[in-house]
C-alpha positions as CSV (number, residue, x, y, z in Angstrom):
1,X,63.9,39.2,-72.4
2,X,62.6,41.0,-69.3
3,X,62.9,44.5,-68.5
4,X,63.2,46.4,-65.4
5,X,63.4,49.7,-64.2
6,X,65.2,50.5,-61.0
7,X,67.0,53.6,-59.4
8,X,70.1,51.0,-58.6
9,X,71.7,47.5,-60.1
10,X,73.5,46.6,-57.4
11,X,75.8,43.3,-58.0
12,X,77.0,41.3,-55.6
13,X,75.1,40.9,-52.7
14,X,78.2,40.2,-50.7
15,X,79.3,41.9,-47.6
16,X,80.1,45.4,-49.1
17,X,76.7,45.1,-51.4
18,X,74.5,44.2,-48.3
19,X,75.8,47.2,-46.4
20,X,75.3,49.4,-49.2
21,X,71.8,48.5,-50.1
22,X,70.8,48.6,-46.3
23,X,72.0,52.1,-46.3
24,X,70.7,53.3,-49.1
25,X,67.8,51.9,-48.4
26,X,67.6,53.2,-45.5
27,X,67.9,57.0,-45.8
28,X,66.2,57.4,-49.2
29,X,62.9,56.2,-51.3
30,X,65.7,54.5,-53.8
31,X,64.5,51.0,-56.0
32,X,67.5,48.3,-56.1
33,X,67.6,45.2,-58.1
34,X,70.2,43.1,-56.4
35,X,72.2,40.2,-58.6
36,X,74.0,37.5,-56.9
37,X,75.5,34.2,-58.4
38,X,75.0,32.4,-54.8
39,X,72.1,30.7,-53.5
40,X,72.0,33.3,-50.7
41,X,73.2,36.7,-49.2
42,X,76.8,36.9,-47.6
43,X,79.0,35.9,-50.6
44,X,82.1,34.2,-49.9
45,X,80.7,33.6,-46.2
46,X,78.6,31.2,-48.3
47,X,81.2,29.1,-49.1
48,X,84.0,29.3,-46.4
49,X,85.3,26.6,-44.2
50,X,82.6,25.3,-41.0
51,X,84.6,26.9,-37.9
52,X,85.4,29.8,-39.4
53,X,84.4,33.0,-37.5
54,X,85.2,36.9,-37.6
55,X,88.4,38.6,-36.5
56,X,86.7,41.6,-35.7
57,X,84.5,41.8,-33.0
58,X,80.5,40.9,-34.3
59,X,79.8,44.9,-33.5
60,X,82.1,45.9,-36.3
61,X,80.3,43.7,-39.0
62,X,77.0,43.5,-40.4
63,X,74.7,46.3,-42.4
64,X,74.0,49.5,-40.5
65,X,70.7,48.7,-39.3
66,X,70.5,45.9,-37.6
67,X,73.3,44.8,-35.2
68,X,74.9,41.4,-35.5
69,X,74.8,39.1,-32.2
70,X,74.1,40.4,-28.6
71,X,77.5,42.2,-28.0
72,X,78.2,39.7,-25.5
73,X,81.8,38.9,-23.6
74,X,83.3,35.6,-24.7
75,X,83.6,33.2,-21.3
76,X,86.0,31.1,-22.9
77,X,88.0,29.9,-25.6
78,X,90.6,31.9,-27.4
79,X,88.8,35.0,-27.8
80,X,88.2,35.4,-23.8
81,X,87.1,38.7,-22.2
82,X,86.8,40.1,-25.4
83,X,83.0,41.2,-27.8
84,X,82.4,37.9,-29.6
85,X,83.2,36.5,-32.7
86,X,80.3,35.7,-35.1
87,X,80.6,32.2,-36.9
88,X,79.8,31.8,-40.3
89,X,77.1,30.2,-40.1
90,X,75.6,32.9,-37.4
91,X,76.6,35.5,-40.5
92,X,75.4,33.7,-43.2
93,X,72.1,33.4,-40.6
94,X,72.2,37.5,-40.4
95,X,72.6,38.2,-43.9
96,X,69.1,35.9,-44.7
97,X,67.5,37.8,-41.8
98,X,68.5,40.9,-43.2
99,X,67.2,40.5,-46.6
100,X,64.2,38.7,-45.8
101,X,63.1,41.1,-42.6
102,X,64.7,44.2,-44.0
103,X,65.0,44.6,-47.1
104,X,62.7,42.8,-49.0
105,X,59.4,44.1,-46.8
106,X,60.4,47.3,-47.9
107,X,59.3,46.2,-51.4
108,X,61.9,48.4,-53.1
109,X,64.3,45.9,-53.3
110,X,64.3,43.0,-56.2
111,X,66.5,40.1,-55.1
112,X,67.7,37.8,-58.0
113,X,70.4,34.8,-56.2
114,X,71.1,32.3,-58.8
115,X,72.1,35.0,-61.2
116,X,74.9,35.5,-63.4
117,X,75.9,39.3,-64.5
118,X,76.8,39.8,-67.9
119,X,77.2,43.6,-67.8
120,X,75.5,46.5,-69.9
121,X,72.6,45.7,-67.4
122,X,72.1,42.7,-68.5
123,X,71.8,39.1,-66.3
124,X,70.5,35.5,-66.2
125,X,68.5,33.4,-63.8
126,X,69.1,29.8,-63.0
127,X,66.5,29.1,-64.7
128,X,67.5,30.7,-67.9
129,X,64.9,33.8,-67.8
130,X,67.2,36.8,-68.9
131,X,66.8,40.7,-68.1
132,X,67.7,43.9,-68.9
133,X,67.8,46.7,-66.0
134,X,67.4,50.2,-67.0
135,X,68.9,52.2,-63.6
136,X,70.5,55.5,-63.3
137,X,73.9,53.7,-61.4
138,X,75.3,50.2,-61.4
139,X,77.0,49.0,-58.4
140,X,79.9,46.6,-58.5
141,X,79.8,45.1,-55.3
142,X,82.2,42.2,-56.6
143,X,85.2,44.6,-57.4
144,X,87.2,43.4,-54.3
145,X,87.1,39.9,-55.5
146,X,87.4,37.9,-52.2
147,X,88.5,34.6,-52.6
148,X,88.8,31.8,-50.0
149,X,89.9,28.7,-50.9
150,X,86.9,26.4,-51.8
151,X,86.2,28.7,-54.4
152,X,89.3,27.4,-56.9
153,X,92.1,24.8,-56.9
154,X,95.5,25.1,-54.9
155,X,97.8,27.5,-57.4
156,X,100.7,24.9,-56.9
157,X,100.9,21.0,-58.6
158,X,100.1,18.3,-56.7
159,X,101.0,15.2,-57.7
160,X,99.0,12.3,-57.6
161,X,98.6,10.7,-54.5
162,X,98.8,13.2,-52.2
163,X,96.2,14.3,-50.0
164,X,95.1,17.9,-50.3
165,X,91.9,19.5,-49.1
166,X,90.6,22.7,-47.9
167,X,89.6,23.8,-44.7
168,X,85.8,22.8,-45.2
169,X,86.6,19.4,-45.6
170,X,89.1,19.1,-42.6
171,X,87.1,18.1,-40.2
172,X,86.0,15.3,-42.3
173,X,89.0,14.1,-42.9
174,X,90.8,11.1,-41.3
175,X,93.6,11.9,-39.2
176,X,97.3,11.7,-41.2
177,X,100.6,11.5,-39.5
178,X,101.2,15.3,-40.1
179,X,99.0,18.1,-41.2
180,X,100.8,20.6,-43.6
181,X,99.4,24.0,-43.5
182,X,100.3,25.9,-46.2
183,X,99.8,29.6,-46.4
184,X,100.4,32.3,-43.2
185,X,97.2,34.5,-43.8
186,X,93.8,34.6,-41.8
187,X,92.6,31.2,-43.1
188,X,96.1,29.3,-42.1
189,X,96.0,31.2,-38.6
190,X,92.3,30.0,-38.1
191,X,93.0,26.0,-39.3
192,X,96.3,26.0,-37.1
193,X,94.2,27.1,-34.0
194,X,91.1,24.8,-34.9
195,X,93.7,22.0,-34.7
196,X,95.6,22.7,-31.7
197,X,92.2,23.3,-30.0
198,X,91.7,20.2,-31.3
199,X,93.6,18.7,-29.2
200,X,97.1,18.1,-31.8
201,X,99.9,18.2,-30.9
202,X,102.1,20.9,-32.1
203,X,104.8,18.5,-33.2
204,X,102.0,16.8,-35.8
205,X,101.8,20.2,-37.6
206,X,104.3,21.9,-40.3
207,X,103.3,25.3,-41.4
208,X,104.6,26.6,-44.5
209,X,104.6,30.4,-44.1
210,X,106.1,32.1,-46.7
211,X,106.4,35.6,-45.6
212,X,105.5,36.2,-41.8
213,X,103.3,39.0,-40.9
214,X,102.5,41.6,-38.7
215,X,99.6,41.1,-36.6
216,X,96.8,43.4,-34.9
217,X,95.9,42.6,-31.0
218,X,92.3,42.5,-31.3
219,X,92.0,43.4,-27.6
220,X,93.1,47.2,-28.9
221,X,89.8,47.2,-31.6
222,X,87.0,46.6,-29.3
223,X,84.0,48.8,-29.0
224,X,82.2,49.5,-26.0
225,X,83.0,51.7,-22.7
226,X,85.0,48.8,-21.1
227,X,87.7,48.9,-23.9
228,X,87.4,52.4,-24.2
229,X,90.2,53.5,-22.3
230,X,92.7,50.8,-23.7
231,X,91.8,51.4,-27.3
232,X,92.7,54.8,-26.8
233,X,95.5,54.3,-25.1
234,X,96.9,52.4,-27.8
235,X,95.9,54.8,-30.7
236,X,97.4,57.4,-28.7
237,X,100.8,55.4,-28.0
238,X,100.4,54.5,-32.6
239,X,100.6,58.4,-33.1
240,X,103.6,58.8,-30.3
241,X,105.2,56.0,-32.7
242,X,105.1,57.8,-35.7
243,X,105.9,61.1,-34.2
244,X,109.3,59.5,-32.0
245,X,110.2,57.1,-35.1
246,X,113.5,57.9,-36.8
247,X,113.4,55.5,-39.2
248,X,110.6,52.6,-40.5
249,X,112.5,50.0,-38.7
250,X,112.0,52.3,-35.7
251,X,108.6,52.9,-36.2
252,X,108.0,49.6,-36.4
253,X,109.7,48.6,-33.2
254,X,108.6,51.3,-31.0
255,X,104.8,50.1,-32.8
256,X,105.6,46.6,-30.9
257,X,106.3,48.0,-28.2
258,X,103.0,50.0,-27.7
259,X,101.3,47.2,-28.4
260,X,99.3,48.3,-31.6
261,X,101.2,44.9,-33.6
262,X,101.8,41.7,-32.5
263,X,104.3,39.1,-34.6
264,X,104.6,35.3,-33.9
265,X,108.4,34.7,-34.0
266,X,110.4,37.8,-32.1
267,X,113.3,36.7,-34.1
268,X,112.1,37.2,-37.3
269,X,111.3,40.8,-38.7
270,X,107.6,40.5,-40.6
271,X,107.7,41.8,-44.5
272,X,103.9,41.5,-44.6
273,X,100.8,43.4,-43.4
274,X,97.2,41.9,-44.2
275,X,95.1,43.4,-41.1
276,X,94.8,40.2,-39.7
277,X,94.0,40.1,-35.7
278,X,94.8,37.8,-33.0
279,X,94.7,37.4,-29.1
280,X,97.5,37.0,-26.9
281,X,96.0,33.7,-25.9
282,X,96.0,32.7,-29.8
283,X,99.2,33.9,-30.3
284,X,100.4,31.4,-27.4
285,X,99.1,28.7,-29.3
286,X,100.9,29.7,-32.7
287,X,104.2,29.9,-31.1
288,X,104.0,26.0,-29.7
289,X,104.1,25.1,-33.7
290,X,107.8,24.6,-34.6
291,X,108.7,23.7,-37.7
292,X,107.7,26.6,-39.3
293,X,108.7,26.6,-43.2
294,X,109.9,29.7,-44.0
295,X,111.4,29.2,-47.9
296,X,108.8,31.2,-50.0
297,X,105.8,30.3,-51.7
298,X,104.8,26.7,-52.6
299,X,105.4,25.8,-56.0
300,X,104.7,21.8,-56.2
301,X,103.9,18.7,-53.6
302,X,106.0,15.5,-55.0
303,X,105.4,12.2,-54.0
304,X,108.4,13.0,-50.8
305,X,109.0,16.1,-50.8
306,X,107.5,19.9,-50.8
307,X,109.1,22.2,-53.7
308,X,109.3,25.6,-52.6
309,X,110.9,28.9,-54.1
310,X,114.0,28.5,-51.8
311,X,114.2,25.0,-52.2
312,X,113.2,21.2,-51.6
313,X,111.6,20.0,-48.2
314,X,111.7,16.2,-47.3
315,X,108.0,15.0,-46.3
316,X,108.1,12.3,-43.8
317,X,105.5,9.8,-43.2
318,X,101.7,10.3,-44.6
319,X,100.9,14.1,-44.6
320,X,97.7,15.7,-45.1
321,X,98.5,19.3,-47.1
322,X,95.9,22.1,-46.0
323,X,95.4,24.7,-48.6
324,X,94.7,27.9,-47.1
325,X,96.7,30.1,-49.7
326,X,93.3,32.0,-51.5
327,X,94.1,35.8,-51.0
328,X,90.7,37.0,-49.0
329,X,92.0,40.6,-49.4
330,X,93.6,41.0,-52.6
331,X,95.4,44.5,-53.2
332,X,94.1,45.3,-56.7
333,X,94.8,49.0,-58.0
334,X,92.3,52.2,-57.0
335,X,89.5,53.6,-59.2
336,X,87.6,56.0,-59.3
337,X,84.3,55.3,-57.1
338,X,82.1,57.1,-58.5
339,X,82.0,57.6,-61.8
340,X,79.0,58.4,-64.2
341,X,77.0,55.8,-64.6
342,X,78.8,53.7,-62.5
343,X,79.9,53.5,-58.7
344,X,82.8,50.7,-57.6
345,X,82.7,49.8,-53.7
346,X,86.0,49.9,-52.4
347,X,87.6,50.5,-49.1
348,X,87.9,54.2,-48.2
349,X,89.1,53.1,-44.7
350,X,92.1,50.7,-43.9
351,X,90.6,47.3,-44.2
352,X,87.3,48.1,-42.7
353,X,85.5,47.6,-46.3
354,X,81.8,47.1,-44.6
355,X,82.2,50.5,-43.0
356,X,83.2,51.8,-46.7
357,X,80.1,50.3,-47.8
358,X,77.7,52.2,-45.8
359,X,79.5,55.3,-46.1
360,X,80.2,55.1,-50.2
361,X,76.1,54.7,-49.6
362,X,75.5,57.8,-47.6
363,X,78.0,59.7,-49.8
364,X,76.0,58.9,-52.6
365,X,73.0,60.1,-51.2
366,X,73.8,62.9,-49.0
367,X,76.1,65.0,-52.0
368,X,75.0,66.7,-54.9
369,X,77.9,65.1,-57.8
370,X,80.5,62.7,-58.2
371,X,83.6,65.3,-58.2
372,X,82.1,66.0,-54.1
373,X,81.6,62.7,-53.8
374,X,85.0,61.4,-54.7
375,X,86.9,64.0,-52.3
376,X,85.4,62.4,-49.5
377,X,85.5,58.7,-50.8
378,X,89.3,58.3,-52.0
379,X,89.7,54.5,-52.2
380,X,92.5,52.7,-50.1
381,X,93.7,49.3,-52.1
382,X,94.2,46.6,-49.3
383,X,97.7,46.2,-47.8
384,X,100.4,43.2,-48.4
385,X,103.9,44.2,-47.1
386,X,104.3,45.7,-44.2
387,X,105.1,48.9,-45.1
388,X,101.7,49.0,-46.7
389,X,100.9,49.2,-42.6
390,X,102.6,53.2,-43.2
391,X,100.5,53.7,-46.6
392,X,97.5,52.7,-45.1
393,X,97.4,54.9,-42.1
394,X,98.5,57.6,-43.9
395,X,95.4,57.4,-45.9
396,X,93.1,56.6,-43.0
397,X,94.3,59.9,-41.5
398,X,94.1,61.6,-44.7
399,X,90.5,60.6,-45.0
400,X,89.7,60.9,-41.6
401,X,90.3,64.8,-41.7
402,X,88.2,65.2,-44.9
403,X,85.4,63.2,-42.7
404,X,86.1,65.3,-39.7
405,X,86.0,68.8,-42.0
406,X,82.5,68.2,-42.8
407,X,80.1,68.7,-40.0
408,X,77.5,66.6,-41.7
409,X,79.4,63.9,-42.0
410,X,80.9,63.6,-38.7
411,X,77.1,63.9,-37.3
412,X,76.5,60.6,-39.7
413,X,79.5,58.5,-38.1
414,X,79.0,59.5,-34.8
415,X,76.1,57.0,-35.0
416,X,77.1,54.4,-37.4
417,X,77.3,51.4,-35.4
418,X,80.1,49.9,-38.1
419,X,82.4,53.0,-37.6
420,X,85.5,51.7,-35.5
421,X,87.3,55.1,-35.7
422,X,83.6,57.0,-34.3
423,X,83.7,54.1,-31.2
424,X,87.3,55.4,-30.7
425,X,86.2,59.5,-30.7
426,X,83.0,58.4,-28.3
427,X,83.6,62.5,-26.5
428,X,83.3,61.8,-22.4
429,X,80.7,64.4,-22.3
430,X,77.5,65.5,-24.3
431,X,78.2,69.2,-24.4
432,X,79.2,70.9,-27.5
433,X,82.2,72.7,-26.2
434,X,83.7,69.5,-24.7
435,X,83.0,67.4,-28.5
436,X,84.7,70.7,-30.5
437,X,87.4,71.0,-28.5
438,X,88.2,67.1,-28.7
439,X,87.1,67.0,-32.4
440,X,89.8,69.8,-32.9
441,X,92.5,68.1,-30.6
442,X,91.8,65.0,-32.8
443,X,92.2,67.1,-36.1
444,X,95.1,68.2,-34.9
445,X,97.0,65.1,-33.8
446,X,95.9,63.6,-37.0
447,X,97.3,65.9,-39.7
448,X,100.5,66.2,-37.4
449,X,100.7,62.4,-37.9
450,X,99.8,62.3,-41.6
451,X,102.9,64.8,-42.1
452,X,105.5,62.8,-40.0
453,X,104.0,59.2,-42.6
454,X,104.6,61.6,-45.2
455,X,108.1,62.0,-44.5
456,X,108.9,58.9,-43.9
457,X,107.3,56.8,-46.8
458,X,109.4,54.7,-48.6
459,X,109.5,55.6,-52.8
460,X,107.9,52.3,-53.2
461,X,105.4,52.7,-51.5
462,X,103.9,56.0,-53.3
463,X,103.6,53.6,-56.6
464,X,100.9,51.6,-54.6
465,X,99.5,55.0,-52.9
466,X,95.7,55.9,-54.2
């Protein structure tokens, strides 16, 4: 058994642990020993399918210190006009550059990949050498549990027989009579644009949605001065929603109709809310698919026929099921963040969990004990219906005033790089006056907001509430 001593065990060396480590790293004279059961940086980017890429602009995502891509305008595609998207490969690319430029050449960071975590600071190589790690916090990086869906079988039967793959092995696969998409989340909206860019007609694919979904415009979360004045715009027009609304289904409605969510059938009212994003160009694309299966989750795949919770399907002809069902966000109960011995990375900002990261990072450096800490960084589980859309901003504003009441603090986001809401507060002009007065214009507008939400929130959403 080896031993180590370290200032931080840090596991997972996902996303969320990358951000925190560069931070941390960054700003103090810490020692991390980073554990990771993959063969490299980037987690579940590791293992997702070959054309999938961000739905957040590349400016968004990354660590702190080092900017991912060249902030460059898409000339063509889906994505159009619009900051690019970074493929997986380009992140998993980053994340390697990061360790290996940044992190590791600081030589205060200890990189084991190949490793298994078995707790009480204890973990195993590949190889079978074992250590101990005596630190003064341990990190859980992995507490968000992302899952896509190479990582674990399809949760319905299949019989024998039928053909069903993931996305990473679709574009290996020969080409069926139909392609069955099952599952209505980022993954299924990625594979049913991969094929229609592909060149299939929509009248080859059946998507089995089981709940549709409310969706972001991603032209409305850009950073840059070129977006500037239609990101605001819209933000502005979200907090005329809530302040007009009269009821949810109002809110909702006049939320449409400023453009801050999008939905692929007008006729159908979404019930969920996962933060995923699309274009208008993309959402073109999903409306040409028309048989849509809208009869609940998936339960089985029989040798003719899909069985689903509101019934049986007839499958004609040779189909090629898809799984994309894996839940990438999944919305597991708050904890404390920090805590002792112990700090658990979570989102503290509405489905912006690198941000989180980096901040949870500067929290922990920047404040003297956990009860200051944990004012600042109250943890936000990830949303799934759609009035988890009210729950979450009510939160973000929440936390957003505690941010915006502490003059350090605000100083620190104004140039963090991964901060969407700090791209959105950009002030016009350099002088102090002008940033106070806007700062308290914002402060204002924001608790205003937060106690119209508060009214409004349905009882069941306070037993999901942080």
């Amino acid at each position: 058994m080896h031993s180590i001593e370290a200032d931080y065990l840090v596991v997972g060396a996902g996303a969320m642990g990358m951000a925190f480590v560069d931070t941390l790293v960054s700003e103090t004279p810490a020692s991390v020993v980073l554990v990771d059961r993959n063969h490299q940086p980037g987690g579940h980017w590791t293992t997702a399918y070959p054309f999938v890429r961000l739905h957040q602009p590349s400016a968004f995502y990354g660590v702190n210190s080092l900017s991912l891509g060249s902030d460059a305008i898409d000339q063509v595609g889906y994505n159009v006009g619009l900051y690019e998207l970074a493929t997986g490969a380009e992140v998993c690319a980053y994340y390697d550059r990061v360790m290996r430029q940044r992190l590791l050449p600081t030589g205060r960071v200890s990189y084991f990949p190949m490793s298994e975590y078995v707790g009480a600071g204890r973990f195993a190589t590949l190889a079978g050498t074992e250590y101990t790690v005596t630190a003064r916090r341990v990190v859980d990086a992995t507490y968000m549990r992302v899952t896509v869906p190479s990582m674990r079988p399809p949760p319905y039967r299949v019989a024998p027989g039928i053909g069903c793959i993931t996305p990473n092995d679709l574009p290996r696969a020969a080409a069926p009579d139909r392609y069955v998409i099952v599952g209505a989340g980022k993954t299924g909206i990625d594979t049913c644009l991969w094929l229609l860019g592909h060149g299939v007609s929509p009248d080859r694919l059946t998507w089995v949605v089981p709940r549709d979904s409310w969706l972001l415009d991603r032209a409305t979360i850009q950073p840059g001065a070129v977006f500037a004045d239609r990101v605001r715009a819209t933000f502005a027009a979200q907090l005329r929603a809530v302040r007009d609304a009269q009821s949810v289904d109002d809110l909702f409605a006049r939320l449409e109709e400023a453009g801050a969510l999008l939905r692929i059938n007008p006729a159908i009212r979404p019930t969920m809310y996962r933060c995923a994003t699309v274009t208008r160009l993309e959402l073109e694309q999903l409306r040409r698919i028309s048989d849509v299966v809208r009869m609940g989750h998936l339960l089985g795949i029989e040798a003719d026929q899909m069985v689903l919770d509101g019934g049986a399907v007839a499958i004609h002809g040779t189909a090629l099921f898809v799984d994309c069902t894996a839940d990438g966000a999944e919305k597991l109960p708050a904890t404390s963040i920090f805590d002792g011995e112990r700090i658990t990375l979570q989102s503290v900002r509405g489905c912006q969990q690198i941000f989180s990261a980096a901040l949870i990072a500067h929290v922990e450096t920047a404040y003297p004990d956990d009860a200051a800490k944990n004012r600042l960084c109250v943890p936000l589980p990830h949303p799934d219906t759609d009035v988890d859309w009210l729950r979450l901003a009510l939160a973000d504003y929440r936390n957003q005033l505690r941010f915006l009441d502490d003059p350090e603090l605000t100083a620190w986001l104004s140039s963090v790089r991964l901060d969407v809401f700090s791209h959105l507060l950009a002030p016009v002009s350099a002088k102090p006056r002008v940033q106070e007065r806007i700062l308290g214009i914002t402060k204002k507008a924001l608790a205003a907001t937060a106690a119209k939400l508060d009214e409004m929130m349905p009882d069941e959403a306070f037993l999901a509430a942080p």
